[in-house]
N, C-alpha and C positions, 0 to 999 in steps of 0.2 A: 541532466538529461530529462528531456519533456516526452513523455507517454501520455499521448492524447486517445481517445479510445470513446466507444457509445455502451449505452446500460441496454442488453439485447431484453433479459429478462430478470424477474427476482422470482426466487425458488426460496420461499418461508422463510430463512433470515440469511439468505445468500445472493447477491447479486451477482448473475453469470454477464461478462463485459467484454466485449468485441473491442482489441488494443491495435492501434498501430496499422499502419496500413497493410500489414499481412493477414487484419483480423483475426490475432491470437483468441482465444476464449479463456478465461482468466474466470473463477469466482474468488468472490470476495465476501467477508462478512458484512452484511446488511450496517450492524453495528455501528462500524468506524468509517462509515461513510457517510458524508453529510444528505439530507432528504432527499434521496434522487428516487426517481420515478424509471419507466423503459422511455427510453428513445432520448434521454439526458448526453447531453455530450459532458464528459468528464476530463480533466488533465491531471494524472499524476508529474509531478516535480523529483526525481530523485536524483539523492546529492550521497556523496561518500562524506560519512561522519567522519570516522577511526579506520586509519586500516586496521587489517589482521593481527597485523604483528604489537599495534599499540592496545589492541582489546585485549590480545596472549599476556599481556605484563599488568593488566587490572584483575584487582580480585574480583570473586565472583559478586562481591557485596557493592562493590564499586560500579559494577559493569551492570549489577540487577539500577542500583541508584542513578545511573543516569536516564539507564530506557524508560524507566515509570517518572520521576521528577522533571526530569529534563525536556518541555516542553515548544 
């Protein structure tokens, strides 16, 4: 699923973002977004990794190891 969306403003390390064509308002940490500026058109990509039920059966050591290694 593609969520395309604009960067409305950044609020000190928060960028608030206008998604979709119902213009959700979404913030997001400054951080982990690449250099955007206001008025940047943005697309998130989101995919299902794991379902529910295959995260329920990994440890919590397993499950911390993939989110942070697993690039």
């Amino acid at each position: 699923m593609i969520i395309r969306g604009v960067v409305d403003r950044i609020e000190g390390d928060m960028v608030v973002m206008l998604l979709g064509d119902e213009g959700f308002a979404a913030r997001w940490p400054l951080a982990l977004l690449p250099d955007v500026q206001q008025s940047d058109l943005i697309c998130f990509d989101f995919k299902l990794e794991l379902s529910g039920s295959e995260v329920k059966k990994m440890s919590p050591m397993s499950l911390l190891e993939r989110l942070v290694w697993q690039r």
